[in-house]
FIMI-325046 format. One record per residue: residue number from 1; residue in three letters; y, x, z of N, C-alpha, C in turn. Coordinates in steps of 0.05 Angstrom, whole numbers, plus 5000, padded with zeros to 4 digits. Layout:
N
[site NUM; "ALA"; [Y; X; Z]; [Y; X; Z]; [Y; X; Z]]
...
***
This chain:
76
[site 1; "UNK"; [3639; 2285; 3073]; [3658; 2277; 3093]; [3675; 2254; 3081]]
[site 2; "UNK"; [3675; 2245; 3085]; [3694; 2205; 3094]; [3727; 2210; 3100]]
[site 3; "UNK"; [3739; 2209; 3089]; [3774; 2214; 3094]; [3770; 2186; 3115]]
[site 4; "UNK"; [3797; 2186; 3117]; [3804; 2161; 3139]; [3831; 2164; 3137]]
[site 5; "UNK"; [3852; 2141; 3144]; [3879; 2142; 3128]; [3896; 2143; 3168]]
[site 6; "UNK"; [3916; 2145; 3167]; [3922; 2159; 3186]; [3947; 2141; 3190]]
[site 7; "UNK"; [3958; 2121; 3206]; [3987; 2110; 3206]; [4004; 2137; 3208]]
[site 8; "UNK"; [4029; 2135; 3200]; [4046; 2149; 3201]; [4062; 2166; 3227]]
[site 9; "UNK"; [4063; 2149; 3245]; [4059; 2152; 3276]; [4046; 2169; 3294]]
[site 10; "UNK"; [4011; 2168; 3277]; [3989; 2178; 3282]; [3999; 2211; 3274]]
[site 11; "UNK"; [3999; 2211; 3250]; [4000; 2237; 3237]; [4024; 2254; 3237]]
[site 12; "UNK"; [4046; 2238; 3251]; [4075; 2259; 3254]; [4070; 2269; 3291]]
[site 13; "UNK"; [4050; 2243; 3308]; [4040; 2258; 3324]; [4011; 2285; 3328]]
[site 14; "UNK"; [4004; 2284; 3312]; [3978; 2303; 3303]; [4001; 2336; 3295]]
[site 15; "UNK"; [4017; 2326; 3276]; [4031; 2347; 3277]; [4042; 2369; 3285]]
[site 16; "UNK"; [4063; 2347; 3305]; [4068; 2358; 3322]; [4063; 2372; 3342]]
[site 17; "UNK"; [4031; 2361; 3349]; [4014; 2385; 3364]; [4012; 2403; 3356]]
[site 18; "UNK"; [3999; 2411; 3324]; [3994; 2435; 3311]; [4016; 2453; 3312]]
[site 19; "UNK"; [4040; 2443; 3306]; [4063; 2458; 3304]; [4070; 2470; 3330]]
[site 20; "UNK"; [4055; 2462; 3352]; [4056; 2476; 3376]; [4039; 2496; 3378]]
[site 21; "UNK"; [4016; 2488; 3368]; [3994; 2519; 3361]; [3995; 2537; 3343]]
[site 22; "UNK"; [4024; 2532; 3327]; [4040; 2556; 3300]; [4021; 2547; 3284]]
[site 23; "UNK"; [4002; 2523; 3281]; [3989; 2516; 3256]; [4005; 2492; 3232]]
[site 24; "UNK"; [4015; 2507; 3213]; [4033; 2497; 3197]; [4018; 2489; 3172]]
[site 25; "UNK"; [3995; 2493; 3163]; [3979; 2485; 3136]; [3984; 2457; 3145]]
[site 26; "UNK"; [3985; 2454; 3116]; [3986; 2416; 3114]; [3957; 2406; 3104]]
[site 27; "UNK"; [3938; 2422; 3111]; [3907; 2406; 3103]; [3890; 2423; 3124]]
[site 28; "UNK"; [3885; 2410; 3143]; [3876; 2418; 3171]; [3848; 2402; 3175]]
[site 29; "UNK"; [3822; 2411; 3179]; [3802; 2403; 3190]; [3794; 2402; 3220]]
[site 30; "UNK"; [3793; 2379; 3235]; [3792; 2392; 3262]; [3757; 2380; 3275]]
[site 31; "UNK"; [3742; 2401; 3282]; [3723; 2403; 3290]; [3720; 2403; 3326]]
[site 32; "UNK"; [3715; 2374; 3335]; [3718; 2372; 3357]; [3687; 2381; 3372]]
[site 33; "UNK"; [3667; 2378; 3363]; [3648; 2388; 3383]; [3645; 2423; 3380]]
[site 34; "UNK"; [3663; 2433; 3362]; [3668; 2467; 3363]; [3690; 2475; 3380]]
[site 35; "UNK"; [3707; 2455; 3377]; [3737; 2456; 3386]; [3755; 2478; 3364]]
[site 36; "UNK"; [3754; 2460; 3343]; [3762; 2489; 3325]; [3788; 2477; 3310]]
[site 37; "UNK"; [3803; 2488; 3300]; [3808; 2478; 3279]; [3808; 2501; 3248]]
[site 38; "UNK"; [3801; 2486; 3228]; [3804; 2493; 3205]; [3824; 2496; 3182]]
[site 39; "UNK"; [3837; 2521; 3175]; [3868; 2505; 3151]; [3851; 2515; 3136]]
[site 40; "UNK"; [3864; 2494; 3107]; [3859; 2510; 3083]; [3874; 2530; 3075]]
[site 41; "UNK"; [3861; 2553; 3060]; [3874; 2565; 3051]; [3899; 2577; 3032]]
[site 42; "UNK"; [3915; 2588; 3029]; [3927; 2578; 3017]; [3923; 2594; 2985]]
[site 43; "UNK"; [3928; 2586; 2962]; [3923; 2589; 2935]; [3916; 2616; 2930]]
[site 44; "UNK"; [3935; 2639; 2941]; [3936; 2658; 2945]; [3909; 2680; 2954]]
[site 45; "UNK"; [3898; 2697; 2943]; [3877; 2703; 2954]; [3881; 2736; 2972]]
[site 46; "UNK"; [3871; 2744; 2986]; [3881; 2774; 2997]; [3890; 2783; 2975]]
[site 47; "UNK"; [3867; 2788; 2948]; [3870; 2816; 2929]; [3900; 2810; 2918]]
[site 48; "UNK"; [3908; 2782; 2908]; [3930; 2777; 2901]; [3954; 2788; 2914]]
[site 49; "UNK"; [3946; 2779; 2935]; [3976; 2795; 2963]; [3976; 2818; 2961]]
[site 50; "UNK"; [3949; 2830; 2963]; [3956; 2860; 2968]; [3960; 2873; 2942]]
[site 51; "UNK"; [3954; 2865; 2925]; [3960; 2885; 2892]; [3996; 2872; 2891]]
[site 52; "UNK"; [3999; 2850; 2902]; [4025; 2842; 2887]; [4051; 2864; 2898]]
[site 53; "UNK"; [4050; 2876; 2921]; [4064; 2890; 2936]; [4068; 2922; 2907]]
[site 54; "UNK"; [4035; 2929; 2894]; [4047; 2942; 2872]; [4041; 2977; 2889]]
[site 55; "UNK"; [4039; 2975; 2914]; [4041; 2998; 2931]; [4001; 3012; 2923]]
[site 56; "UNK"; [3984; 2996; 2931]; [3960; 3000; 2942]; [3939; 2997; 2914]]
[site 57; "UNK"; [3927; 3020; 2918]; [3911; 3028; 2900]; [3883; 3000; 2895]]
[site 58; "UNK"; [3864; 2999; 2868]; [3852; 2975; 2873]; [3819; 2978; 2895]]
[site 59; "UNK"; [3825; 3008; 2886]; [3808; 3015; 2912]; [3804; 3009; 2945]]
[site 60; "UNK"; [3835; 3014; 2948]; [3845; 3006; 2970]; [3847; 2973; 2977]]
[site 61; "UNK"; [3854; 2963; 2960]; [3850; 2928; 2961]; [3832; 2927; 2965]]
[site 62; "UNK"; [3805; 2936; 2960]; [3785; 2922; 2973]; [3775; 2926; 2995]]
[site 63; "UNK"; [3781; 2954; 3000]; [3774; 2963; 3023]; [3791; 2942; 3045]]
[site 64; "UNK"; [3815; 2940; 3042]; [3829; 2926; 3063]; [3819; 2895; 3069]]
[site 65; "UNK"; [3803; 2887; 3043]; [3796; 2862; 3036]; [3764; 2858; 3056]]
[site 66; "UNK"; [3756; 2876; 3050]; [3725; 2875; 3075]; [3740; 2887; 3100]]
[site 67; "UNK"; [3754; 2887; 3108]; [3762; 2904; 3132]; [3771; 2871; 3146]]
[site 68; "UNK"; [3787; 2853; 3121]; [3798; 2826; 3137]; [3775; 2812; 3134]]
[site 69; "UNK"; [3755; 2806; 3114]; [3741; 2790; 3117]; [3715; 2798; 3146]]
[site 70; "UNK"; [3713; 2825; 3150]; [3699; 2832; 3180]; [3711; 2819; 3203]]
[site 71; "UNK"; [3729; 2826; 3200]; [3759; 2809; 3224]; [3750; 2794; 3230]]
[site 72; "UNK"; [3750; 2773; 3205]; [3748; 2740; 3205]; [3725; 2726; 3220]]
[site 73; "UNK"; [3703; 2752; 3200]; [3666; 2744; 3217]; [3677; 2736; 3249]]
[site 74; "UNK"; [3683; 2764; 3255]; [3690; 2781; 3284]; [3692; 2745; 3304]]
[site 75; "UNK"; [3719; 2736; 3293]; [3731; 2711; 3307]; [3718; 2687; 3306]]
[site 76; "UNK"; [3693; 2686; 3283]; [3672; 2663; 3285]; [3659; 2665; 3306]]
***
């Protein structure tokens, strides 16, 4: 994929759209013959979030971890 540079204009209006669809990532792919859009993720991985809370067994992290990544299939 080919970047392309964006006037400033361009991209505070691109924004502003997203921020109307509660899409706040600042590295957004947008897939127009899917009509999709894509964020990146952010650094953070589930197991991280969910062990960091300190509550949930590591058993349980994963389990919760295929339960979101099914989700996710689910919405493709």
């Amino acid at each position: 994929m080919i970047p392309k540079k964006l006037d400033h204009q361009t991209a505070t209006e691109l924004r502003s759209i997203l921020d109307k669809l509660n899409i706040k990532n600042p590295r957004v792919i947008i897939d127009f013959e899917k009509e999709t859009v894509e964020v990146e993720e952010d650094d953070y991985s589930v197991d991280d979030l969910l062990e960091s809370a300190g509550a949930l067994s590591p058993d349980r992290v994963n389990e919760l971890r295929r339960e979101i990544e099914k989700m996710r299939e689910e919405w493709d």
